[in-house]
C-alpha positions as CSV (number, residue, x, y, z in Angstrom):
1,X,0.0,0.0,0.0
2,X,1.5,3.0,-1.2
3,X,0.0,5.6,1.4
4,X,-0.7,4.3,4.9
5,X,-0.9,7.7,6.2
6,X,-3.7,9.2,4.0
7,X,-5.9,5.7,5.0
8,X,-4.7,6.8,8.7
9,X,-6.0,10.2,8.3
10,X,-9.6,8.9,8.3
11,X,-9.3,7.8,11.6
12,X,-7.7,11.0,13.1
13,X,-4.4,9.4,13.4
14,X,-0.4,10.4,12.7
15,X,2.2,7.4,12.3
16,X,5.3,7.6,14.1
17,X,6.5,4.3,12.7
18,X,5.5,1.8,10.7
19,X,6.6,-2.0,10.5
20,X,5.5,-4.3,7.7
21,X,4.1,-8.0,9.1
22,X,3.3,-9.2,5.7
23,X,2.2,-8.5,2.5
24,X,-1.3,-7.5,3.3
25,X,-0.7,-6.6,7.0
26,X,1.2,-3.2,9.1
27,X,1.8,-2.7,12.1
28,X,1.6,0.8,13.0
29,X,2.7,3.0,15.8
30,X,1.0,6.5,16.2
31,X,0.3,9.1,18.3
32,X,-2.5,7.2,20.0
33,X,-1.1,3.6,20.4
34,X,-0.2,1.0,18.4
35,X,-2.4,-0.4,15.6
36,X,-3.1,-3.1,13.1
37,X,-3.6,-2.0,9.6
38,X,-4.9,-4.8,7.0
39,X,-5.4,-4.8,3.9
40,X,-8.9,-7.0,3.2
41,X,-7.6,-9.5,0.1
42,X,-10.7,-9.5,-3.3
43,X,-11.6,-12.7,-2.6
44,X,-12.1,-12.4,0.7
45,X,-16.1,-10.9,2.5
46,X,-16.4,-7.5,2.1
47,X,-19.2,-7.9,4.9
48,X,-17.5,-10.0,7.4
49,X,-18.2,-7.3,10.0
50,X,-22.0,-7.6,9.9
51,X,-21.0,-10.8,11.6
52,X,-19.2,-9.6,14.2
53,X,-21.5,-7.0,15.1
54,X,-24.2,-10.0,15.3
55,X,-22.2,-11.6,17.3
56,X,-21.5,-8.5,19.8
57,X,-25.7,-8.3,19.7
58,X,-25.8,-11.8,21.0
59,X,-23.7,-11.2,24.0
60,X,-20.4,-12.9,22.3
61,X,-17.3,-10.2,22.4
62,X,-14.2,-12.0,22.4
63,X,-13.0,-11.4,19.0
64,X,-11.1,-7.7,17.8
65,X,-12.9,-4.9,16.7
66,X,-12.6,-3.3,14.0
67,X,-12.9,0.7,14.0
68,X,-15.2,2.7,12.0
69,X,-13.7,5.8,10.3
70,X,-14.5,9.2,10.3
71,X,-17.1,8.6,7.5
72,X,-18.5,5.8,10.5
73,X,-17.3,3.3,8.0
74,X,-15.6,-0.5,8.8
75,X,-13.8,-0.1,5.5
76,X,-11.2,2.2,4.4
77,X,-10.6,2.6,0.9
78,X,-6.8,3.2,-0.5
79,X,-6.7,3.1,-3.8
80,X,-7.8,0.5,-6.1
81,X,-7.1,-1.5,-2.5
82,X,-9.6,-1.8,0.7
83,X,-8.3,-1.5,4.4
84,X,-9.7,-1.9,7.9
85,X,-8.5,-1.1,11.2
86,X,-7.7,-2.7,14.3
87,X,-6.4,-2.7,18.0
88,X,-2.8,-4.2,18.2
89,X,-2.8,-7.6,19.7
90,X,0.0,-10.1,20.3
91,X,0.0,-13.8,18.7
92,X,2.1,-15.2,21.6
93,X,1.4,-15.7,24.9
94,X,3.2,-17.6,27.8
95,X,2.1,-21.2,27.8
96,X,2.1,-24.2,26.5
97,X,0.5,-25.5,23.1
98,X,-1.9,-27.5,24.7
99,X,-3.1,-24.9,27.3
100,X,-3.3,-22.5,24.2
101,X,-5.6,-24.9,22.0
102,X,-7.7,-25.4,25.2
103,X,-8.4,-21.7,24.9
104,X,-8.7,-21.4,21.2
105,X,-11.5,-24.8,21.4
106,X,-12.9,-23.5,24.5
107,X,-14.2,-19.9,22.7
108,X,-14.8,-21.7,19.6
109,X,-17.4,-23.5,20.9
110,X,-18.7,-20.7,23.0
111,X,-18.8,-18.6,19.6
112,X,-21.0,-21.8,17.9
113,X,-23.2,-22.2,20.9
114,X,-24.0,-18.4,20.9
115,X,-25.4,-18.3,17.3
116,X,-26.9,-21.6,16.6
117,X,-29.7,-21.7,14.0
118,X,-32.1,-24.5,12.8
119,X,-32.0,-24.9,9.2
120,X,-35.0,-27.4,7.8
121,X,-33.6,-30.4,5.4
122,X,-35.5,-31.9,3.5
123,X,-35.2,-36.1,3.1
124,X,-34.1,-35.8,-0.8
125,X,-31.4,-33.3,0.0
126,X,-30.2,-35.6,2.5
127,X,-29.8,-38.2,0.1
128,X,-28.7,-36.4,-2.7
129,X,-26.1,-35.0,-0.9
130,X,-24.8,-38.6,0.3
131,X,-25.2,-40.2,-2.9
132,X,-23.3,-37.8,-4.8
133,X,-20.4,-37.7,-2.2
134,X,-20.4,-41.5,-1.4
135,X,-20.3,-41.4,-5.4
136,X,-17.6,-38.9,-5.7
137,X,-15.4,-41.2,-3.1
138,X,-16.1,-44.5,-5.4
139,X,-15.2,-43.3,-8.1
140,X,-11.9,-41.4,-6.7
141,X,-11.2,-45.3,-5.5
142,X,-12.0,-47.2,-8.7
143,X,-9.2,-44.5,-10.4
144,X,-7.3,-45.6,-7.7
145,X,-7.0,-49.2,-8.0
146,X,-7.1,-49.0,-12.2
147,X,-4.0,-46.9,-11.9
148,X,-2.1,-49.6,-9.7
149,X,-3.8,-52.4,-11.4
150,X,-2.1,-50.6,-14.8
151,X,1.4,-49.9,-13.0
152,X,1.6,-53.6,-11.9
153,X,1.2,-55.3,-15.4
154,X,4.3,-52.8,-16.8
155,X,7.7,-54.0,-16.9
156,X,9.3,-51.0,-15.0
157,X,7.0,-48.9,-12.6
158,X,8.3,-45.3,-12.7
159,X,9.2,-43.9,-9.2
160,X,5.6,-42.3,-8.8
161,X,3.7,-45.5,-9.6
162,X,5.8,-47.6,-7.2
163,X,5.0,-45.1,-4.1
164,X,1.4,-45.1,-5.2
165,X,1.4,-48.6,-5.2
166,X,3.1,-48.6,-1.3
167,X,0.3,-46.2,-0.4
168,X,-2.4,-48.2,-1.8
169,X,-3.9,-50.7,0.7
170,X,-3.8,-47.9,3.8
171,X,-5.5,-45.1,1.4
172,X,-8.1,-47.6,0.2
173,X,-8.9,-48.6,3.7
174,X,-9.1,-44.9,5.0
175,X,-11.7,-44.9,1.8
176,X,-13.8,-48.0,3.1
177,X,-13.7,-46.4,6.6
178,X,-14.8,-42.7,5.5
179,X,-17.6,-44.4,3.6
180,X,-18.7,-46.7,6.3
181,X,-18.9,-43.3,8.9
182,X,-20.9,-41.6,5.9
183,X,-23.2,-44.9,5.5
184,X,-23.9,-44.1,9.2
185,X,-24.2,-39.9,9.3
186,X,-27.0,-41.3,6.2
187,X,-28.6,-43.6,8.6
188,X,-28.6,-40.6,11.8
189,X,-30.3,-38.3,10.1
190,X,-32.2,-39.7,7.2
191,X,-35.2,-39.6,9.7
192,X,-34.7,-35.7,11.0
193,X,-36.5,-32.6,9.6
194,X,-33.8,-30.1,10.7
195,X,-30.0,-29.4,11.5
196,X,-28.0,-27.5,13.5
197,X,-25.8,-24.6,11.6
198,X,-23.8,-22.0,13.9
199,X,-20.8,-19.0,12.4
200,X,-18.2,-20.7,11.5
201,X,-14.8,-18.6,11.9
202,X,-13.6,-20.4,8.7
203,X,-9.8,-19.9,9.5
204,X,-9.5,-21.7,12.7
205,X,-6.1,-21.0,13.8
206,X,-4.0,-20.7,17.1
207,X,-2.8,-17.7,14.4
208,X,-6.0,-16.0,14.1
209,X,-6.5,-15.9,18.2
210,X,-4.4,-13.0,20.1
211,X,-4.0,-11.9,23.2
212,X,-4.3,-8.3,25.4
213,X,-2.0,-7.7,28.5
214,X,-4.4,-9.8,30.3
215,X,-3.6,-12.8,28.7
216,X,-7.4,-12.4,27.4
217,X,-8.0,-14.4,23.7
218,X,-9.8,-12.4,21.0
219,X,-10.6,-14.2,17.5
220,X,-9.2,-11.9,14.6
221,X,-9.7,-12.5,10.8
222,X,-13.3,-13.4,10.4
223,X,-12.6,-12.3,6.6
224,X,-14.4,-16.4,6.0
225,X,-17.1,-16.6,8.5
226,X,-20.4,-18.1,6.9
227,X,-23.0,-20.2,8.7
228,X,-22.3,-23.5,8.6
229,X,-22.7,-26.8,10.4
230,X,-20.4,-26.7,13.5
231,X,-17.9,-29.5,12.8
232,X,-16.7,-27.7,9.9
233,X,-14.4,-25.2,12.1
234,X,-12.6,-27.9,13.3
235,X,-12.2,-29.8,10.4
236,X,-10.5,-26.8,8.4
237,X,-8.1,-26.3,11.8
238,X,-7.3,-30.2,12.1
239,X,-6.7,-30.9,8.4
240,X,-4.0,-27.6,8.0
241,X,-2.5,-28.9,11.2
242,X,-2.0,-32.4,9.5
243,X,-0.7,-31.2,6.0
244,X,3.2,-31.4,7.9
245,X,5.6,-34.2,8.9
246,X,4.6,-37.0,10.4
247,X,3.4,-36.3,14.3
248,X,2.0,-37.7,16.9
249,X,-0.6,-35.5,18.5
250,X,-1.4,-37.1,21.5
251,X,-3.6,-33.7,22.9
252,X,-5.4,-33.5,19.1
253,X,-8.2,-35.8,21.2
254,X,-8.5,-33.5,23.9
255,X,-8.4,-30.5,22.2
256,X,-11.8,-32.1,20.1
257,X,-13.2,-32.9,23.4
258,X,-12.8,-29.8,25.0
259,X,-15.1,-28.3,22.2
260,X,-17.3,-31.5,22.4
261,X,-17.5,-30.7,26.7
262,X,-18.8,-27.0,26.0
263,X,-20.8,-27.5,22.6
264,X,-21.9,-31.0,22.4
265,X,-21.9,-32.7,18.9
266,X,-24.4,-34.7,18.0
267,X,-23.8,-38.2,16.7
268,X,-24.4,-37.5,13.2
269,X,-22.1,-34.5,13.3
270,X,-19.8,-36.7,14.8
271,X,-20.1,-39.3,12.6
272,X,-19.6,-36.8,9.2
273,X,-16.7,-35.0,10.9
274,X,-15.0,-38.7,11.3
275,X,-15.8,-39.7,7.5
276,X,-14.4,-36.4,6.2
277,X,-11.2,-36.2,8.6
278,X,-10.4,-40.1,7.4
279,X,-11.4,-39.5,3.5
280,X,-7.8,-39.2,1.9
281,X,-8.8,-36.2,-0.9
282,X,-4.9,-35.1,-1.1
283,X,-3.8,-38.3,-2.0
284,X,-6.3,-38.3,-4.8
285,X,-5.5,-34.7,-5.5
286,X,-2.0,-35.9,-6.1
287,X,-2.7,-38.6,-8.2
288,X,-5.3,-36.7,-10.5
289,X,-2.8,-33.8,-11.0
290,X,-0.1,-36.4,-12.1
291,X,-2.3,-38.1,-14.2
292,X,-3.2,-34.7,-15.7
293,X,-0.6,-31.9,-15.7
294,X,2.1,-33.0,-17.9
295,X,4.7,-30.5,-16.5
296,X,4.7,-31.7,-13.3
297,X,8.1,-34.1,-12.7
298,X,8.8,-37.5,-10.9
299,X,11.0,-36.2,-7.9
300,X,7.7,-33.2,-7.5
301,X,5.2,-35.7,-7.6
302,X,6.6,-38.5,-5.5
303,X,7.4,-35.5,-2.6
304,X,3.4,-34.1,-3.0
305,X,2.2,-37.8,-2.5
306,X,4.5,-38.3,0.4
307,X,3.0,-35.3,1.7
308,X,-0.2,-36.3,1.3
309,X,0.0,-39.6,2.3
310,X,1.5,-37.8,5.6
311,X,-1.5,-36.0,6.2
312,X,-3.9,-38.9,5.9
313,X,-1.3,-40.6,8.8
314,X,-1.3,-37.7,10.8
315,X,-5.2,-37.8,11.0
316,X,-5.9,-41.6,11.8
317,X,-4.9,-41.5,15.4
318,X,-7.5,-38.3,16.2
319,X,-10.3,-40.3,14.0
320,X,-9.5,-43.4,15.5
321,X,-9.7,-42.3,18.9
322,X,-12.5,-40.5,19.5
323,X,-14.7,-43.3,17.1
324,X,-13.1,-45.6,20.4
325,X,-13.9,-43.1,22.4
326,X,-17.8,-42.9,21.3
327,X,-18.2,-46.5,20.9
328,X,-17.4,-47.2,24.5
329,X,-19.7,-44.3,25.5
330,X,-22.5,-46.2,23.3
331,X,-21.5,-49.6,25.0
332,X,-21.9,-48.2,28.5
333,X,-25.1,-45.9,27.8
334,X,-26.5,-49.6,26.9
335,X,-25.1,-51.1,29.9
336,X,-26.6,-48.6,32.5
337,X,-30.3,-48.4,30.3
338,X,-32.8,-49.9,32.5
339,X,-34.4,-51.1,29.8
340,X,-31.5,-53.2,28.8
């Protein structure tokens, strides 16, 4: 942005200093305290503050503001550019990660519990919305299997071809299980007339939650948010935690409990955030791409499957523990049932 002091000057303020965080973000020191100056990216809302003033009307504050400007405006423009406004808040505080998720999970689910909505289904959306994904997943497997099935009758598999092969019985099972879980969501809520939908942040992040002096968390970045069913938060946070080397998140399952304490799912959310969590799309993503952009080399496309085929690792223990986790509640809810 070429002139950060001319957008300043609609909110009454001089800069003393300014520090470039990124490409899109300033900080900036003025007369008045220090500030956060962003630019809002084209693709992103334009309205996303008509969210958070809903949310301020339901009682729910713990996010940043954003100022108004002199014109009593949310944004500023600058330019062919657009630009809002904020309070300067760290990223950082002084704890550990799994104290800090606690936090982020724990106001996550306050946000969704604060602005629930019912939203009527009807029985043919229901289906047509698991038929087409369960056929989606099918057919992503089918392409799967032809494309080893091809590779194994060659005389030399190509370095690609042998790793897809490697991969092949543990993505196709992570298939069968993410249909099974879909099979049951299908069977949970064939029967119901309506849903739950909440405000989803839709860039979960320990980076888009800051702190004051206090230590208080505040959401930022609500540039995404869009009603939504509730799992859907935490399956955009847990699936760009999982696109990294292989870890072993052994608080991942608290963390999702933690929400689950605060904002109960239900077992058909439960059951689709499982199905989607295990479904391996960026193996398939990889394999389509080879298949289809020429450009792309062997050592490149063996290191984007191995990084897929990470993330699908990096997900099974979470999936796999809390389906343990609500089995065992199922088993002992039968157990105790008088009727039983």
């Amino acid at each position: 942005m070429e002139d950060i002091q001319s957008v300043l000057n609609e909110y009454g303020l001089r800069a003393e200093y300014i520090e470039p965080v990124s490409s899109k973000v300033w900080k900036v020191y003025t007369d008045h305290g220090v500030f956060a100056l962003k630019k809002l990216e084209a693709s992103r809302n334009a309205r996303f503050t008509e969210q958070m003033i809903m949310l301020e009307e339901k009682g729910y504050r713990h996010f940043v503001p954003v100022y108004r400007n002199r014109g009593g405006e949310f944004l500023t423009g600058a330019g062919a550019e657009v630009c809002y406004l904020m309070p300067w808040l760290a990223l950082e505080r002084e704890e550990e990660r799994d104290q800090k998720h606690e936090y982020l999970f724990k106001e996550i689910a306050l946000l969704h519990q604060k602005t629930e909505k019912e939203l009527g289904m009807r029985r043919e959306d229901i289906l047509r919305h698991y038929q087409r994904t369960k056929s989606e997943w099918e057919a992503q497997k089918r392409k799967y299997e032809e494309m080893v099935s091809r590779a194994e009758t060659e005389w030399y598999m190509s370095p690609f071809q042998l790793q897809a092969a490697m991969y092949y019985r543990e993505t196709i099972s992570a298939v069968d299980f993410a249909l099974s879980r879909l099979d049951e969501w299908q069977e949970a809520i064939k029967d119901k007339e309506s849903s739950r939908i909440v405000l989803n942040h839709g860039q979960l992040s320990v980076r888009h939650f800051l702190y004051n002096d206090m230590g208080t968390g505040y959401f930022t970045n609500f540039e995404k948010t869009g009603y939504a069913p509730p799992a859907n938060d935490l399956i955009v946070f847990y699936t760009r935690m999982f696109k990294t080397n292989p870890v072993m998140c052994t608080d991942c399952v608290n963390w999702f409990y933690t929400y689950h304490n605060v904002y109960p799912l239900q077992e058909e959310e439960i059951r689709l955030f499982l199905s989607y969590m295990a479904y391996p799309g960026a193996v398939f993503s990889v394999l389509d791409r080879y298949q289809t952009e020429k450009r792309i080399g062997e050592q490149e496309a063996c290191t984007r499957l191995l990084k897929a085929y990470w993330q699908m690792k990096n997900a099974e223990p979470l999936v796999m523990n809390i389906l343990e986790t609500e089995e065992n509640r199922k088993l002992q809810e039968e157990t105790e049932s008088p009727s039983s």
